[in-house]
C-alpha positions as CSV (number, residue, x, y, z in Angstrom):
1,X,-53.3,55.5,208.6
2,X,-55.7,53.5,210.7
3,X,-56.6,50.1,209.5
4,X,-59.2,48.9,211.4
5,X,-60.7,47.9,215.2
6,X,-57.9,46.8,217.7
7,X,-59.5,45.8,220.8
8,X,-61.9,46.7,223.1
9,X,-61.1,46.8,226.9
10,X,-63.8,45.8,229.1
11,X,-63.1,47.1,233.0
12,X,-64.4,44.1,235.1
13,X,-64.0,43.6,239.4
14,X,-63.9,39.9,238.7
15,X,-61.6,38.4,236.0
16,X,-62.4,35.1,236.6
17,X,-66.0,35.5,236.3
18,X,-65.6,37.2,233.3
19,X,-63.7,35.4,231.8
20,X,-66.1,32.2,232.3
21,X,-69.2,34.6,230.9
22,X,-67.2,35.9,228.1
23,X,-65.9,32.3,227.2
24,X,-69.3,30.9,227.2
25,X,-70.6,33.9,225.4
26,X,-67.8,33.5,222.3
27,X,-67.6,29.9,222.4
28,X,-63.8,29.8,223.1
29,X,-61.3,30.6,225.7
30,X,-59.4,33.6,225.8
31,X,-56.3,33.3,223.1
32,X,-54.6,35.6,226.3
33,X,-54.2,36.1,230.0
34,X,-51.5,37.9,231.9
35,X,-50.2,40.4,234.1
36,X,-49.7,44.1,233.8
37,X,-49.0,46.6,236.2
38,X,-51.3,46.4,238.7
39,X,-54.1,44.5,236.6
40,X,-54.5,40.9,235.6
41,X,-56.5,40.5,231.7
42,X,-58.0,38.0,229.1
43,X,-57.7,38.5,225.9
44,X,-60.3,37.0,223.4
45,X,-59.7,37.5,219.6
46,X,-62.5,37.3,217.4
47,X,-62.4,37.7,213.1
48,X,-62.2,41.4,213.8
49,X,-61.3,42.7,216.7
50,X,-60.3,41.5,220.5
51,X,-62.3,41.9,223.4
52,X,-59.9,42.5,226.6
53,X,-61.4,42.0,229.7
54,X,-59.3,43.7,232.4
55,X,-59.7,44.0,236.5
56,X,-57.4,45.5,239.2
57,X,-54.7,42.8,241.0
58,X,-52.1,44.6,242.8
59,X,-49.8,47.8,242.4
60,X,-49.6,49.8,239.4
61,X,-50.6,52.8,237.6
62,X,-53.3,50.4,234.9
63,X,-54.0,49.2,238.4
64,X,-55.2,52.6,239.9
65,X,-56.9,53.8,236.9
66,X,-58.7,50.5,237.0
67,X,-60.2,51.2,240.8
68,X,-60.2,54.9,239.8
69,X,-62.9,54.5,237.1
70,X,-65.2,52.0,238.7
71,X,-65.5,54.2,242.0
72,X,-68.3,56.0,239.7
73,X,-69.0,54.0,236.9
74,X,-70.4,50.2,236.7
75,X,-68.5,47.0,235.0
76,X,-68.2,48.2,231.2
77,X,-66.3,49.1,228.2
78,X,-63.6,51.8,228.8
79,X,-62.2,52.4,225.4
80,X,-61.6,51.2,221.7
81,X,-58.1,50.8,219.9
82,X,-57.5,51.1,216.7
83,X,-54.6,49.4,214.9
84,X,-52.8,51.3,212.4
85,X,-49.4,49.9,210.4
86,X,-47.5,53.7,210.8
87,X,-48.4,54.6,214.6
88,X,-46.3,58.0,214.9
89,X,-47.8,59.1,211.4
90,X,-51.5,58.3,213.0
91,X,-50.5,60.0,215.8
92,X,-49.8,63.1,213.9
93,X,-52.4,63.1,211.8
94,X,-55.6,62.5,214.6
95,X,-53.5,65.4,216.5
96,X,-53.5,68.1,213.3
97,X,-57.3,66.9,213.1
98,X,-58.2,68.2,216.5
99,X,-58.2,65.1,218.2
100,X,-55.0,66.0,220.9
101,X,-53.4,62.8,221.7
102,X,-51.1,62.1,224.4
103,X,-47.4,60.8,224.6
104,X,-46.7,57.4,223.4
105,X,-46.5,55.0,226.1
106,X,-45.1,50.9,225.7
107,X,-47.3,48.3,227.7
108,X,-45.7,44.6,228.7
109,X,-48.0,41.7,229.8
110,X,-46.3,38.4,231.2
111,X,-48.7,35.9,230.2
112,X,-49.9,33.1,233.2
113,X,-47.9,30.5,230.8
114,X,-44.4,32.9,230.9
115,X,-44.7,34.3,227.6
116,X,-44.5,38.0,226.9
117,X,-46.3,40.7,224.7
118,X,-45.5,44.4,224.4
119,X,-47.0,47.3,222.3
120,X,-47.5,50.9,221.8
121,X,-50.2,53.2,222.8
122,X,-51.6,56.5,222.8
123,X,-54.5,57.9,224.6
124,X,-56.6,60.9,222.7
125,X,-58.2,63.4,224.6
126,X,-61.4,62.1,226.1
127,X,-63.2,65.3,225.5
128,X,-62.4,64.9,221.9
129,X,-64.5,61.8,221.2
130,X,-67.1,64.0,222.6
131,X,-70.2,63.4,219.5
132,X,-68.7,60.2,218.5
133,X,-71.4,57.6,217.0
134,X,-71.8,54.2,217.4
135,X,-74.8,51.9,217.0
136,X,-76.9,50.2,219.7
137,X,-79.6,47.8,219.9
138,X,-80.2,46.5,223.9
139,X,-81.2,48.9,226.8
140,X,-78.3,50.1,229.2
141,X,-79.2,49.2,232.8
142,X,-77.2,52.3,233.7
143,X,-79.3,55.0,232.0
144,X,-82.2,56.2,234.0
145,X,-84.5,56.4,230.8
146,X,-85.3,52.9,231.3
147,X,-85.9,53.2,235.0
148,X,-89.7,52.5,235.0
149,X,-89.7,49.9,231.5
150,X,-91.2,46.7,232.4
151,X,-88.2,45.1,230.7
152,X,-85.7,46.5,232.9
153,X,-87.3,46.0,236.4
154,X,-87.6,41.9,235.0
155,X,-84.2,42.2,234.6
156,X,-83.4,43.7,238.3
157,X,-85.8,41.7,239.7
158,X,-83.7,38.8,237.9
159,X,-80.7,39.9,239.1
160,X,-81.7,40.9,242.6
161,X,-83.5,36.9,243.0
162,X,-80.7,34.9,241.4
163,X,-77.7,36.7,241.2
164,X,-77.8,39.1,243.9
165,X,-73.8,39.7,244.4
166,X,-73.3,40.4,240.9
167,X,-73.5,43.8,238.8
168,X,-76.7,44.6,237.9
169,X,-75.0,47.6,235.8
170,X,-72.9,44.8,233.8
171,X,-74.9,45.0,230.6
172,X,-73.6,41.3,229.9
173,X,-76.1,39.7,231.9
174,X,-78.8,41.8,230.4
175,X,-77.5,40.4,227.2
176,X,-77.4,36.7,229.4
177,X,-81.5,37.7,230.0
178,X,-82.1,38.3,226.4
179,X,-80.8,35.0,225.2
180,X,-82.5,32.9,227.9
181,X,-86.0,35.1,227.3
182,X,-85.3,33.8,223.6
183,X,-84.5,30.6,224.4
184,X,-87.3,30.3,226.6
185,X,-89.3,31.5,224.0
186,X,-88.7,28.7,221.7
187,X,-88.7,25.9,224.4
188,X,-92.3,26.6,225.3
189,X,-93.5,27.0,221.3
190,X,-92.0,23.5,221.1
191,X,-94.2,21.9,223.4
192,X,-94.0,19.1,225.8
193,X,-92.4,16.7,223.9
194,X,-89.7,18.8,221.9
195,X,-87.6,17.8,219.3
196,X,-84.6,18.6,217.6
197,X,-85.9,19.3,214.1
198,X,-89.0,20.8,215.5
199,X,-86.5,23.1,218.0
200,X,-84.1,23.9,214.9
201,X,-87.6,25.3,213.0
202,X,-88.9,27.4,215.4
203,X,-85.3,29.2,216.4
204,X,-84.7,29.9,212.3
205,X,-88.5,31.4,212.4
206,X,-88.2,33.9,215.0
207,X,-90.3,37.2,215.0
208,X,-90.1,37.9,218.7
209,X,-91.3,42.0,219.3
210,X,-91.1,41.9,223.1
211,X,-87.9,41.0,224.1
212,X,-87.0,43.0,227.3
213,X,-83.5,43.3,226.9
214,X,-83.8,45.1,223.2
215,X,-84.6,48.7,222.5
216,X,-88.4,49.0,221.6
217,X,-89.3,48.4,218.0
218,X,-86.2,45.9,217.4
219,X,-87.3,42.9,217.1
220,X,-85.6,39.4,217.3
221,X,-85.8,37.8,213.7
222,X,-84.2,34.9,211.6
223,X,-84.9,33.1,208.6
224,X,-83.5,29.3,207.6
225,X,-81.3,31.5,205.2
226,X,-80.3,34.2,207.7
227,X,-79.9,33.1,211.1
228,X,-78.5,36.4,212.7
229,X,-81.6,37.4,215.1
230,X,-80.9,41.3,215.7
231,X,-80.6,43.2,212.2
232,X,-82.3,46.6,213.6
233,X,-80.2,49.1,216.0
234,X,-80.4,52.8,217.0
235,X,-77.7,55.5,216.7
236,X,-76.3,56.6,219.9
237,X,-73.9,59.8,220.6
238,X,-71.5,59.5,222.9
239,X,-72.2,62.5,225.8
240,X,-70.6,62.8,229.2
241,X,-69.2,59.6,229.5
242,X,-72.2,57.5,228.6
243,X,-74.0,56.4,224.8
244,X,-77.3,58.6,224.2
245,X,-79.6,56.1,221.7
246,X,-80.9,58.9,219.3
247,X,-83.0,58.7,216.0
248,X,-85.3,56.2,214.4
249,X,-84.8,52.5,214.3
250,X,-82.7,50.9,211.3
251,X,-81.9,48.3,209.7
252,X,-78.6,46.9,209.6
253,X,-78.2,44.4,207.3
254,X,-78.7,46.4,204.3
């Protein structure tokens, strides 16, 4: 019944802002952005799933619930979609699998260019998805675990130097911090007089172990025949609203 990932909303105070970090992030601009009720959103369509970045503008329920949720929680993800081809059936089944969903409800977005979209949704109960896994591989500046790690008070004290209006809690520029440290990293191995080729070498032999935006024990690692530099993640259970990293450290390319 349910074919695969959807979307992924992200909650944001600043659309624009977003949308510039997530566009430089993705390498593209968003395939989306409109208007609905109460909220203005981007929509960015990757090979397999979208990530919809969404902020309050104006009157409306999505609006409210938008305001509603960041009056105790930081910029994040609110949610995941799944697409499914028979949407009553799915709804059925998650509901006779003790996973209580709520009434259908149809969404409309007027795009900035005058074009339309509409779909149907239903939320599940919150409290179902209680226990839900994922995987995780960077530290979350919202969890107090990582109060007192030397990586996260570089990062705050990056944040609070250079960036002092923006959302320390926004785990996008701790991803921003762990790209530049990398980055960095490579720049000074190259020297005074880098190169291209000699640039191009060092980033496809990384075997960086102190990052300070990763999860002790994952390191950042590529080869010239794999160039994707996290392959190690942690489990995390979702608890209360938040991801709890749990378990040893494993590898995910295999």
């Amino acid at each position: 019944m349910i074919s695969g990932f959807d979307h992924a909303p992200v909650i944001v105070r600043d659309l624009d802002a977003a949308v510039a970090r997530c566009s430089a992030l993705f390498g593209r601009a968003p395939s989306w952005i409109g208007r609905l009720d109460g909220a203005r959103h981007a929509w960015f369509q990757l090979a397999n799933i979208a990530i919809e970045v969404i902020a309050a503008d104006g009157d409306g329920a999505t609006g409210d619930n938008i305001r509603l949720w960041l009056e105790d929680r930081a910029e994040g993800p609110s949610a995941l979609g799944f697409a499914t081809p028979a949407f009553d059936e799915a709804r059925r089944m998650l509901d006779r699998r003790g996973v209580p969903m709520a009434a259908p409800e149809e969404a409309r977005s007027v795009g900035d260019d005058g074009r339309e979209r509409t779909w149907r949704y239903a939320m599940a109960d919150s409290a179902a998805t209680r226990g839900v896994l994922s995987a995780v591989y960077l530290k979350d500046p919202s969890d107090p675990r990582w109060a007192r790690d030397r990586g996260m008070q570089l990062y705050r004290h990056v944040m609070a130097t250079y960036a002092r209006r923006a959302d320390a809690g926004d785990l996008f520029y701790l991803y921003g911090m762990g790209a530049a440290f990398t980055m960095v990293d490579v720049l000074r191995k190259a020297g005074r007089a880098p190169t291209r080729a000699k640039v191009m070498d060092l980033a496809t032999h990384l075997f960086e172990l102190n990052n300070p935006a990763l999860i002790p024990g994952i390191a950042v690692r590529t080869s010239p025949s794999n160039r994707f530099p996290v392959r190690a993640q942690q489990l995390a259970r979702y608890e209360n609203g938040t991801w709890r990293p749990f378990g040893p450290i494993v590898d995910a390319s295999r």
